[in-house]
KEDRENMI-28677 format. One record per atom (N, C-alpha, C): residue in three letters; chain; atom name; x negated, z, y. Coordinates in pm, 1 decimal. Example, Ala and Ser with C-alpha at 12.3 -4.5 7.8 and 13.67 -1.06 7.14 Angstrom:
% residues 2
code/unit/site/c1/c3/c2
ALA/A/N/-1319.0/780.0/-569.0
ALA/A/CA/-1230.0/780.0/-450.0
ALA/A/C/-1320.0/780.0/-330.0
SER/A/N/-1285.0/708.0/-225.0
SER/A/CA/-1367.0/714.0/-106.0
SER/A/C/-1290.0/787.0/3.0
% end
This chain:
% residues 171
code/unit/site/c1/c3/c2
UNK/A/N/-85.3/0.0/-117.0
UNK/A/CA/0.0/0.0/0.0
UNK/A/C/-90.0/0.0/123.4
UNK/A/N/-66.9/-95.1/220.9
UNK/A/CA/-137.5/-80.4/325.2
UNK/A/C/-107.8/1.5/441.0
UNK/A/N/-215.0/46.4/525.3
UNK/A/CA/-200.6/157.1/604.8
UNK/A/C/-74.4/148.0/738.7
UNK/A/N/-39.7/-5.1/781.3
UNK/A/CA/115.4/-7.7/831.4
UNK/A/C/179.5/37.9/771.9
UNK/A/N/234.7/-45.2/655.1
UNK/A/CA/330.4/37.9/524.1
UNK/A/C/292.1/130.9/506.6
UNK/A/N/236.8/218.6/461.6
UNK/A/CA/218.8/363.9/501.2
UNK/A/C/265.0/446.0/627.2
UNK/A/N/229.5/388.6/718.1
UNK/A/CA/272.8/447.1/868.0
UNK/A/C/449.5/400.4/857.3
UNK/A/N/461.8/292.1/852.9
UNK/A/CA/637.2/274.6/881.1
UNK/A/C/676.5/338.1/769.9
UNK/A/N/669.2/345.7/615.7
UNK/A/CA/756.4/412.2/520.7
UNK/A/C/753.2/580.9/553.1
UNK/A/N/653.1/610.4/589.1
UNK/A/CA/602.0/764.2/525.3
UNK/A/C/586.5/860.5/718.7
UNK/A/N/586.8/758.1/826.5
UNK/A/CA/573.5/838.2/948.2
UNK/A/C/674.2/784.5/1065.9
UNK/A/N/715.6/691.7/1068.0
UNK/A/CA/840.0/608.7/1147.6
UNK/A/C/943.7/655.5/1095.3
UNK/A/N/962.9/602.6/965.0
UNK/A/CA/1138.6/609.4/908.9
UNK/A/C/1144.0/792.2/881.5
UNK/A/N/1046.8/845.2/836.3
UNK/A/CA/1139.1/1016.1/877.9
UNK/A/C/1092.6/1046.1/1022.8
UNK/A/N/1066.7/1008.7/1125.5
UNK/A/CA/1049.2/1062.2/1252.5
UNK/A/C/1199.9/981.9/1317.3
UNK/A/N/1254.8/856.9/1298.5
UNK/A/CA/1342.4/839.8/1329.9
UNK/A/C/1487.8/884.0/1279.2
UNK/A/N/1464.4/912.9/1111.6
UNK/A/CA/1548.9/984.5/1035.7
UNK/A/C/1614.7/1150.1/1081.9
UNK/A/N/1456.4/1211.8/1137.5
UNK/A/CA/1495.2/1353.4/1180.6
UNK/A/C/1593.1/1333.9/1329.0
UNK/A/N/1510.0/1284.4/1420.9
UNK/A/CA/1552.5/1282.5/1542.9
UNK/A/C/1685.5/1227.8/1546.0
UNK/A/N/1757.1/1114.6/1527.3
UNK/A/CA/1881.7/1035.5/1506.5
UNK/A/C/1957.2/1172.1/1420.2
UNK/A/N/1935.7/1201.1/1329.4
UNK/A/CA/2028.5/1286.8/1249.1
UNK/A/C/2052.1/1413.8/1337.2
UNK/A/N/1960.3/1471.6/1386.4
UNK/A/CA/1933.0/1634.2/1510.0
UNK/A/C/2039.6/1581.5/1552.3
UNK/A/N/2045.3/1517.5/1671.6
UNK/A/CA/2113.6/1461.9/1771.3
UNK/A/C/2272.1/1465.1/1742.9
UNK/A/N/2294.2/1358.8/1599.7
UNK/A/CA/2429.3/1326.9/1603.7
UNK/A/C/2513.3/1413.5/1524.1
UNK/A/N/2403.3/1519.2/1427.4
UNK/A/CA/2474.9/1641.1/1376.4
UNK/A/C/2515.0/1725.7/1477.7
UNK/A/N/2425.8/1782.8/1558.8
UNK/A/CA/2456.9/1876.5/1668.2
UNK/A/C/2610.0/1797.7/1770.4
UNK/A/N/2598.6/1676.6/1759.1
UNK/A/CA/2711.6/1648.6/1869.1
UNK/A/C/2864.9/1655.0/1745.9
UNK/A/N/2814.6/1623.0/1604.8
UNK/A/CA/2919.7/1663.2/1524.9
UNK/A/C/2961.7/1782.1/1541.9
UNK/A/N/2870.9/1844.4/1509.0
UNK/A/CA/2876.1/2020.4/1504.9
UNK/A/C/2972.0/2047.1/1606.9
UNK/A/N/2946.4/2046.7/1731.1
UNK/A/CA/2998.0/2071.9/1840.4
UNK/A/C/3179.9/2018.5/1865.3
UNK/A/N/3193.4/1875.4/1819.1
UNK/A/CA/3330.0/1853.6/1773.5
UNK/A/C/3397.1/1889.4/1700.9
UNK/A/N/3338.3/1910.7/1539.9
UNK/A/CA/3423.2/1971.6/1455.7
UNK/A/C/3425.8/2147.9/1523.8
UNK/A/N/3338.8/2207.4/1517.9
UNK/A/CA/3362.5/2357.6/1524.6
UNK/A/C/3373.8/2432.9/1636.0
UNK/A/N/3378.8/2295.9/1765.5
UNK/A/CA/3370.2/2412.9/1905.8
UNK/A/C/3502.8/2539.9/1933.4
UNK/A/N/3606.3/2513.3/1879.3
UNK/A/CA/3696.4/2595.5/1887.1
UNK/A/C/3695.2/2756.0/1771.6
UNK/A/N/3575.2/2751.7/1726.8
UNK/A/CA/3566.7/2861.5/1619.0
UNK/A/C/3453.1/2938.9/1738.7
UNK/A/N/3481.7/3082.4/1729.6
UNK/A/CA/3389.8/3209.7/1763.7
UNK/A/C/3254.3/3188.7/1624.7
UNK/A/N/3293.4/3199.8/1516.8
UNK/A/CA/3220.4/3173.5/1400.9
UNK/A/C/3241.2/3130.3/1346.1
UNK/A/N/3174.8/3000.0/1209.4
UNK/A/CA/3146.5/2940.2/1166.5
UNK/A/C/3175.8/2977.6/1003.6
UNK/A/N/3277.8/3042.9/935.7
UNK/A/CA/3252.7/3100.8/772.9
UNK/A/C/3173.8/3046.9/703.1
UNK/A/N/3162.8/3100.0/592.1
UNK/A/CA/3080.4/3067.6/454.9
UNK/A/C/3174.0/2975.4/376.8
UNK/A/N/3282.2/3025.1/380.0
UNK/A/CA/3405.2/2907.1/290.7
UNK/A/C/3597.8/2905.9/381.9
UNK/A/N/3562.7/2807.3/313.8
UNK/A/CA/3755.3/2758.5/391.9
UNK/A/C/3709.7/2614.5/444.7
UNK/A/N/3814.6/2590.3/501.5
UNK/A/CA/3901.8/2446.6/517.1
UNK/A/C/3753.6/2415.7/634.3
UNK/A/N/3759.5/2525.7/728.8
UNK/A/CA/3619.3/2428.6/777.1
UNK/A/C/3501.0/2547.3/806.1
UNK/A/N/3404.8/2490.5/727.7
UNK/A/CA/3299.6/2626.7/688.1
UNK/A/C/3202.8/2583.5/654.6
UNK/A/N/3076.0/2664.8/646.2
UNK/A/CA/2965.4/2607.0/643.5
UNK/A/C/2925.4/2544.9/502.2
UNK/A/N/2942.8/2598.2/379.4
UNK/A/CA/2949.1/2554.8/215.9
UNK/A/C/3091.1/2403.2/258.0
UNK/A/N/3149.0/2379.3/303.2
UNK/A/CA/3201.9/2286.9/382.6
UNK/A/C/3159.0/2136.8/409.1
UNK/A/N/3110.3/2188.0/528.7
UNK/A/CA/3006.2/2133.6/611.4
UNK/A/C/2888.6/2048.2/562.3
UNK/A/N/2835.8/2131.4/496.0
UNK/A/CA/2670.1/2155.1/406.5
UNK/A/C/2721.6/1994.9/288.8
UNK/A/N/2861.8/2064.7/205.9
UNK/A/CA/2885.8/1921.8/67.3
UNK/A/C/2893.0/1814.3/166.7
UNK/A/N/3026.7/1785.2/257.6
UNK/A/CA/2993.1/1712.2/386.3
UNK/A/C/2920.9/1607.7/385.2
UNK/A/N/2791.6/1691.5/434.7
UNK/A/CA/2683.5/1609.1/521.6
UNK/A/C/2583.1/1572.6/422.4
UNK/A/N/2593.2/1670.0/306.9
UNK/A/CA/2500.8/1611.9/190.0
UNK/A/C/2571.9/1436.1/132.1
UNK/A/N/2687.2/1438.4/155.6
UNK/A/CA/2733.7/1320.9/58.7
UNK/A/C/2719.6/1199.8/221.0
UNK/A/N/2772.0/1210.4/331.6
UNK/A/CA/2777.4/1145.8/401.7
UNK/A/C/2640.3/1088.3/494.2
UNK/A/N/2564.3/1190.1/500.8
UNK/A/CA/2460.5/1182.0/588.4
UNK/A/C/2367.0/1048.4/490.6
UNK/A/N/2351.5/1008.7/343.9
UNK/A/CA/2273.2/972.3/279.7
UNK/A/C/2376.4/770.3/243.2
UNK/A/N/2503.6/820.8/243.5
UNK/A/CA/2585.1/716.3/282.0
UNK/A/C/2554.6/646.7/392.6
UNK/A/N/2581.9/694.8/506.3
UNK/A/CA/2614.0/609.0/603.1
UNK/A/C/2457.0/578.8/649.9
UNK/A/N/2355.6/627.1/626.4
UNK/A/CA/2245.2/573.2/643.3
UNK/A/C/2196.8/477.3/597.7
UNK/A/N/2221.2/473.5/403.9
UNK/A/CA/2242.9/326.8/345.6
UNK/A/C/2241.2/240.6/417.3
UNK/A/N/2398.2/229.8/477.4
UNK/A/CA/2498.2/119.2/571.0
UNK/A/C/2432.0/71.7/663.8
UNK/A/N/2361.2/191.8/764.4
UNK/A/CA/2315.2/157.7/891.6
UNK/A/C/2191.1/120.5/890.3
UNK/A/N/2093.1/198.8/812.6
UNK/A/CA/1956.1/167.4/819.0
UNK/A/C/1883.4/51.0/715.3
UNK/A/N/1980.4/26.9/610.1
UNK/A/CA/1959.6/-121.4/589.6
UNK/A/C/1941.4/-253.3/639.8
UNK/A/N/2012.3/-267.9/716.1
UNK/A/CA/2019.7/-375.0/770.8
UNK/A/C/1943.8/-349.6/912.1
UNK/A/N/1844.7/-238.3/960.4
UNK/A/CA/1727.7/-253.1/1028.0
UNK/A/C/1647.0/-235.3/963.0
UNK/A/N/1631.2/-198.1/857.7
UNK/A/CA/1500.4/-240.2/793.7
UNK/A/C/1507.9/-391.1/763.2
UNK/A/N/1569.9/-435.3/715.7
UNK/A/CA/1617.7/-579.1/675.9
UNK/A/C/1516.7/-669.8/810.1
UNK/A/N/1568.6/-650.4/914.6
UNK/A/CA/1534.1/-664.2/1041.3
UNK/A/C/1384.8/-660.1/1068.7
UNK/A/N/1336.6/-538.0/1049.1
UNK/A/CA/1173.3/-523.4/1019.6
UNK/A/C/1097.8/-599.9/951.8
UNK/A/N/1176.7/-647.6/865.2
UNK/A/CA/1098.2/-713.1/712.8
UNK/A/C/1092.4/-846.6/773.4
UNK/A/N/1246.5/-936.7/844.2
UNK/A/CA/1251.5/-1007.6/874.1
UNK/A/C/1116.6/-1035.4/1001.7
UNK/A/N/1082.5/-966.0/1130.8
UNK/A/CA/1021.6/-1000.5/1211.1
UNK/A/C/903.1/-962.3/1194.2
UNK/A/N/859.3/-941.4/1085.4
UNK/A/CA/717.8/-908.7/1032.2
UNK/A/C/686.4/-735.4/1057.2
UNK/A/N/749.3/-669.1/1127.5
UNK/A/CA/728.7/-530.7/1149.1
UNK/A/C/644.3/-460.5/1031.5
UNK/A/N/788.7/-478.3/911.1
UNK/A/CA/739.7/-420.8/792.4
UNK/A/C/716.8/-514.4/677.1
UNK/A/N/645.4/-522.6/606.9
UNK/A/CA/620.8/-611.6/494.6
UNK/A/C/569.9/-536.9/348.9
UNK/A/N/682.3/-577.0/286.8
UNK/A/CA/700.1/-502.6/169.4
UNK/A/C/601.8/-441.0/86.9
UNK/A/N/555.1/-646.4/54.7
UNK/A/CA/499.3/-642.9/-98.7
UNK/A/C/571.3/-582.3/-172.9
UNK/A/N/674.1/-598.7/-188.1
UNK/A/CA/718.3/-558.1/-304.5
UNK/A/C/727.1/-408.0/-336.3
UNK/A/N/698.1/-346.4/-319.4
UNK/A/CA/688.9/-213.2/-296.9
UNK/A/C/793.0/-119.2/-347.9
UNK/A/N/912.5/-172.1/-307.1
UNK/A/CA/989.6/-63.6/-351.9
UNK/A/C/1010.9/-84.5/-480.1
UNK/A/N/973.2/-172.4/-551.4
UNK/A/CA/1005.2/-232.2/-718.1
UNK/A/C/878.0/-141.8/-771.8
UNK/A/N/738.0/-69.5/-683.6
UNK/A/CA/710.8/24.3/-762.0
UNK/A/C/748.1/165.6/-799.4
UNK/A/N/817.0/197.7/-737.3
UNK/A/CA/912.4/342.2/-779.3
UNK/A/C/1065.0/329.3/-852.5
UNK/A/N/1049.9/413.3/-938.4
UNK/A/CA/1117.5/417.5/-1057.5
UNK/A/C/1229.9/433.2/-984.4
UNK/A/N/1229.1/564.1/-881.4
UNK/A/CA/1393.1/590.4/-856.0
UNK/A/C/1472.7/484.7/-782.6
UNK/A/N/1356.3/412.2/-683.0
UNK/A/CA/1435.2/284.3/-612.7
UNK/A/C/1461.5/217.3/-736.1
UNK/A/N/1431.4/163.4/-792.8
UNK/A/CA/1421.1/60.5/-920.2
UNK/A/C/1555.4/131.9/-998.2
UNK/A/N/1608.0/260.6/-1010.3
UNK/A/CA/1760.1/266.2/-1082.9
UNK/A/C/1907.2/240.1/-962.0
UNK/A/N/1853.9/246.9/-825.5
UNK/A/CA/1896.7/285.7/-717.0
UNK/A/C/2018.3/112.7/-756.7
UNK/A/N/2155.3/101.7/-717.4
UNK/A/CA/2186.6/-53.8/-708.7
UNK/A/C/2169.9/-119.7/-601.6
UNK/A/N/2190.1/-239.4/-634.0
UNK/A/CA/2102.6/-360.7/-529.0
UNK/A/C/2228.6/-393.3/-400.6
UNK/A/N/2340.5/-369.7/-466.4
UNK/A/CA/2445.1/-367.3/-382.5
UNK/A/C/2484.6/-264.5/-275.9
UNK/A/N/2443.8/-230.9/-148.5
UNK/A/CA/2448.8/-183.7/-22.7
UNK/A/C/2554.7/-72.6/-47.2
UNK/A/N/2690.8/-102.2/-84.3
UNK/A/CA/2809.5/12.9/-55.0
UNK/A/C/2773.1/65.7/-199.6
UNK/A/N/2745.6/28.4/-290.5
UNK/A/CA/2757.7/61.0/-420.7
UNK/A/C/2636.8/193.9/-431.2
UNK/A/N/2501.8/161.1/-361.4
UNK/A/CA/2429.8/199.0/-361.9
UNK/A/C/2407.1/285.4/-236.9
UNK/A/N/2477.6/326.7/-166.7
UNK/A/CA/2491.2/407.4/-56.7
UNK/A/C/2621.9/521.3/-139.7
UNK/A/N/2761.0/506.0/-181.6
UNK/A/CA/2811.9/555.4/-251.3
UNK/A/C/2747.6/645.0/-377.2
UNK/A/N/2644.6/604.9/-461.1
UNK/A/CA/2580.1/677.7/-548.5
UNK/A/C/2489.4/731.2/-430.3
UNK/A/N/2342.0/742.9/-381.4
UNK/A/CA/2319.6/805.2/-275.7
UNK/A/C/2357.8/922.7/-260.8
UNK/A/N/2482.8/892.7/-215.8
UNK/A/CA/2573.7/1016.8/-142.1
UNK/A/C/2600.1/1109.9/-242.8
UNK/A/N/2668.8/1080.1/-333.4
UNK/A/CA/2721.9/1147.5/-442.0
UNK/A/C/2552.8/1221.3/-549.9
UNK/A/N/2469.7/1158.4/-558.4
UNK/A/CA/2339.9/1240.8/-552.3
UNK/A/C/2299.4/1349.2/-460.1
UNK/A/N/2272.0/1307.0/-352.3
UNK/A/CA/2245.6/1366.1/-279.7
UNK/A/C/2300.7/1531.0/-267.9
UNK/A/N/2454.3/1505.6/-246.9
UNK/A/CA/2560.1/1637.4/-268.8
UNK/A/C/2568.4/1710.0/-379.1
UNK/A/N/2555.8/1614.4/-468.5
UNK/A/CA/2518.0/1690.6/-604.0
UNK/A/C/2401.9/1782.5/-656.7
UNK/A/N/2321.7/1733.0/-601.5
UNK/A/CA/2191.8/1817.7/-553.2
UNK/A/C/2166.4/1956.8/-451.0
UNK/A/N/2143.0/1860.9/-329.0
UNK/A/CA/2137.0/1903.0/-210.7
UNK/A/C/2201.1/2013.9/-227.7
UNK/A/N/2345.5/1992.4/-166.3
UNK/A/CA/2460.9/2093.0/-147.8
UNK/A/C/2415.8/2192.1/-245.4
UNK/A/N/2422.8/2215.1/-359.7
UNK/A/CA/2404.1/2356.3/-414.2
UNK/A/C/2317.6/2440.5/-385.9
UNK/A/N/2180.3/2347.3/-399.0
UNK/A/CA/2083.8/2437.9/-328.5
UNK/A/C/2078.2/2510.1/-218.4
UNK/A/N/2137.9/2401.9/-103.1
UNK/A/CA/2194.6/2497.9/29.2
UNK/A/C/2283.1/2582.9/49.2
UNK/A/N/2363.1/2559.0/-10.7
UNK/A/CA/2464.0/2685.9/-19.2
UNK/A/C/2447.3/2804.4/-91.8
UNK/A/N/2307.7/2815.9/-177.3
UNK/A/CA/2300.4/2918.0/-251.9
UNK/A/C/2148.6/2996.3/-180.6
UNK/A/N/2093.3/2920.8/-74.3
UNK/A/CA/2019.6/2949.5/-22.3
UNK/A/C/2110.9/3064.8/90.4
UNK/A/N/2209.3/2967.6/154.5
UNK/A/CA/2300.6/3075.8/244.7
UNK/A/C/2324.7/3195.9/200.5
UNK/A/N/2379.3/3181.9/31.2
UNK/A/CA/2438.2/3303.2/-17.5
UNK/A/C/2294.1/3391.9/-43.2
UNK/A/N/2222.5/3368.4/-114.3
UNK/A/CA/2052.3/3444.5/-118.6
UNK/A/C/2038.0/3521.4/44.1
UNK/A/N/2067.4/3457.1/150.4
UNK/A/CA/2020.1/3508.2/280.8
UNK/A/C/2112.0/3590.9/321.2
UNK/A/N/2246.2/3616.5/249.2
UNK/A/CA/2335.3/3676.0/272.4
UNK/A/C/2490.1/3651.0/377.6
UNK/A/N/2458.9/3522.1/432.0
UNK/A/CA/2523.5/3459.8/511.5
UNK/A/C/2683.3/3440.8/491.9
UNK/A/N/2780.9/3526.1/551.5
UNK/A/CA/2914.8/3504.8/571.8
UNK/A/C/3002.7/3417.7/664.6
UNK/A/N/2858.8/3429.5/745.4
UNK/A/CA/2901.1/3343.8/868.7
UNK/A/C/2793.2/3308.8/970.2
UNK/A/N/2893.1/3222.4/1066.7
UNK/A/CA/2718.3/3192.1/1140.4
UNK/A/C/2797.8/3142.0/1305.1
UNK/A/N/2771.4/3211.2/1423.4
UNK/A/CA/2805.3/3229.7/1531.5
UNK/A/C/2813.2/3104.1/1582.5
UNK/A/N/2899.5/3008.8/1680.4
UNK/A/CA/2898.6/2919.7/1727.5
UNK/A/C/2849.8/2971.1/1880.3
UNK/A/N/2681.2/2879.3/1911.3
UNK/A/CA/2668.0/2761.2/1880.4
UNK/A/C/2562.6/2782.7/1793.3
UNK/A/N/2499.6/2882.6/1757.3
UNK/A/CA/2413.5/2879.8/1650.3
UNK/A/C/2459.9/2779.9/1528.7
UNK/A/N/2565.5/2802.8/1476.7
UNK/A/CA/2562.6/2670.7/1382.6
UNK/A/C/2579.1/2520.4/1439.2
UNK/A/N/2553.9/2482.0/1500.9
UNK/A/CA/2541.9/2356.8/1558.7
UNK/A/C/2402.8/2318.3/1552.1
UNK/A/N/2316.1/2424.6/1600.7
UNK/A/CA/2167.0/2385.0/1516.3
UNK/A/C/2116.7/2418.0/1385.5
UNK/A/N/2207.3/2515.7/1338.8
UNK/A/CA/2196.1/2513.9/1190.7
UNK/A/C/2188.0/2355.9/1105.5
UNK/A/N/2348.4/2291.3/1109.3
UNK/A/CA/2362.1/2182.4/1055.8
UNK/A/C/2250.0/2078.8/1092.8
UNK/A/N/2259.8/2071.7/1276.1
UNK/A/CA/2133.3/1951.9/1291.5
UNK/A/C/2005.0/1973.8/1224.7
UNK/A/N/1963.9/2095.2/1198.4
UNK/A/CA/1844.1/2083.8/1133.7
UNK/A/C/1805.3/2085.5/981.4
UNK/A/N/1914.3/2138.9/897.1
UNK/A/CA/1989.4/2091.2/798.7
UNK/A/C/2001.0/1932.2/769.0
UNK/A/N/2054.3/1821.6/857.4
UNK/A/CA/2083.2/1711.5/870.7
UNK/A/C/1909.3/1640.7/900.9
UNK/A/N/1894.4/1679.3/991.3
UNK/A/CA/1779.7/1633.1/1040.9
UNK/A/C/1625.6/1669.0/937.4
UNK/A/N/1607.9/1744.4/843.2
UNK/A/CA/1554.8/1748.2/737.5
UNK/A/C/1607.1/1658.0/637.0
UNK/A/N/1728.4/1674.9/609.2
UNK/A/CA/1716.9/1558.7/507.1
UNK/A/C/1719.5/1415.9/521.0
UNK/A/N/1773.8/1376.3/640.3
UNK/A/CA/1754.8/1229.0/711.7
UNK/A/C/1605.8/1198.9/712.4
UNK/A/N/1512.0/1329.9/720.8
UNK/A/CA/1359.3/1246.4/704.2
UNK/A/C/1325.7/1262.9/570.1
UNK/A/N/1357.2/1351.2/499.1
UNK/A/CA/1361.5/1311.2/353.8
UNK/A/C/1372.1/1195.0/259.4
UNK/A/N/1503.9/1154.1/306.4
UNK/A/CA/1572.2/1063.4/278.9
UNK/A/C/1547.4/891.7/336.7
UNK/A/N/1489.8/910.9/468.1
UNK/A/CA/1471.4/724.1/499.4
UNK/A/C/1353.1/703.8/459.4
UNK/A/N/1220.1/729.1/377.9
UNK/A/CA/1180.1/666.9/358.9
UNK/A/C/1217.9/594.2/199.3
UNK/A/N/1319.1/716.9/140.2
UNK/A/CA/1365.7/626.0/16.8
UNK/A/C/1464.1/517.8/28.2
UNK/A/N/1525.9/544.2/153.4
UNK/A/CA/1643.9/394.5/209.2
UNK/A/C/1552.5/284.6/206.4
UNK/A/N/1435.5/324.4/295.2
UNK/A/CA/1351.2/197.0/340.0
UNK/A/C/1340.2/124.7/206.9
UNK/A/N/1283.4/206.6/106.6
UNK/A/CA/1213.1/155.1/-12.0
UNK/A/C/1341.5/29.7/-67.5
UNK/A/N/1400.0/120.4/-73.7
UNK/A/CA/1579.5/54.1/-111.5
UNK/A/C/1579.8/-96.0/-75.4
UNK/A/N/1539.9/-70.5/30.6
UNK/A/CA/1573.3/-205.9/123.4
UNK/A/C/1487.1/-320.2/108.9
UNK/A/N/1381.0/-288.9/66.3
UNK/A/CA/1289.2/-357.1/72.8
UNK/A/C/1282.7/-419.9/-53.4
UNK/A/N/1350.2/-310.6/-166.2
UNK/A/CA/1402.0/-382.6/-278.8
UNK/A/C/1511.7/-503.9/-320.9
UNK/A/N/1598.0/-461.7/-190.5
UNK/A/CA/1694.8/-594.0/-108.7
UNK/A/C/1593.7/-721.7/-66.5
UNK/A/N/1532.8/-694.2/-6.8
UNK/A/CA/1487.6/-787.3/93.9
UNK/A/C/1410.8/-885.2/-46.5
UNK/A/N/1364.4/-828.1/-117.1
UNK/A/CA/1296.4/-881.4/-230.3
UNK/A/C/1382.3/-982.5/-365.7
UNK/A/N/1483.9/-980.8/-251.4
UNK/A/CA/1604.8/-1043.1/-367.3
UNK/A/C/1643.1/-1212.9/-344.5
UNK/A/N/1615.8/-1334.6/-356.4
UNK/A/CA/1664.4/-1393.2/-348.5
UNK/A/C/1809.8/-1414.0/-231.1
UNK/A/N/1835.7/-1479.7/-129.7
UNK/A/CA/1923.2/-1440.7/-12.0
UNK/A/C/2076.4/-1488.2/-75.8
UNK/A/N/2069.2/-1580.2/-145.0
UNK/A/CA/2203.5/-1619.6/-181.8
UNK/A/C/2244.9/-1484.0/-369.3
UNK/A/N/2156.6/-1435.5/-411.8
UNK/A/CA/2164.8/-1343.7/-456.8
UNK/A/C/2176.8/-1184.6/-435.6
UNK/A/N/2123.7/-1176.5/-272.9
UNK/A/CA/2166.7/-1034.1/-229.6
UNK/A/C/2311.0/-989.2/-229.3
UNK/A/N/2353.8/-864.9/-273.6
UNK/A/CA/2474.3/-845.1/-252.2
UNK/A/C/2492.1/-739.8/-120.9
UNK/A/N/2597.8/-791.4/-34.0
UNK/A/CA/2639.6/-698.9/96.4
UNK/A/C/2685.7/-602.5/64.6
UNK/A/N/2768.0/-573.8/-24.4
UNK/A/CA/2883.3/-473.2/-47.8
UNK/A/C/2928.7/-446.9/-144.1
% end
């Protein structure tokens, strides 16, 4: 792997992953929960809530969105594959189809993710969590796993990009 590809997979896509996710969790945060004093541990809107949420969605809609700028990268020479993402196993089970493969994603992700965080809450003892303190809870919550997470989108993509154009699937 060359030292661009290195820099865009491994220092771009989670520096843009964290920052973009901070931002638009905290302005979530702030919509869904500004009318709560505190934030619970469980119910209709709560942080174990919240947490499955953003684990299934945050890894979705990034799919959607950050595909088709990486796509973009690849296209104007920014980023150049080589092929690359066809060397990791997990891109390589990941599907080639965009919604299909943003849908699993998500449903990984939550399946994972989410437990661990919520059992981390419960370990820390957490019943609740003061608004606006949870508004940076989630963004940084969000914003960790968005840099986690784009450089395996990128890879994704690049496994797209590596596809024949009348053989890529959109959706």
């Amino acid at each position: 792997m060359t030292p661009p590809l290195r820099r865009y997979l491994f220092v771009e896509q989670p520096i843009g992953g964290f920052v973009v996710n901070l931002v638009l969790n905290a302005l979530i945060a702030w919509g869904m929960f500004r009318g709560l004093t505190t934030v619970p541990m469980w119910g209709q809107q709560s942080i174990a809530g919240d947490t499955i949420g953003t684990s299934f969605f945050l890894p979705f809609f990034t799919v959607l969105i950050a595909t088709p700028l990486v796509l973009r990268d690849v296209r104007n020479g920014k980023a150049t594959p080589e092929h690359v993402g066809d060397r990791f196993a997990v891109v390589r089970r990941l599907p080639r189809g965009r919604l299909l493969r943003a849908l699993v994603l998500g449903v990984v992700v939550a399946v994972i993710a989410s437990p661990l965080a919520i059992q981390g809450f419960r370990l820390a003892g957490v019943e609740g969590i003061a608004m606006p303190a949870f508004i940076w809870v989630k963004a940084a919550y969000a914003a960790v796993l968005g840099a986690v997470l784009a450089p395996w989108i990128a890879l994704a993509a690049f496994a797209e990009s590596a596809m024949p154009a009348a053989a890529t699937p959109r959706r």
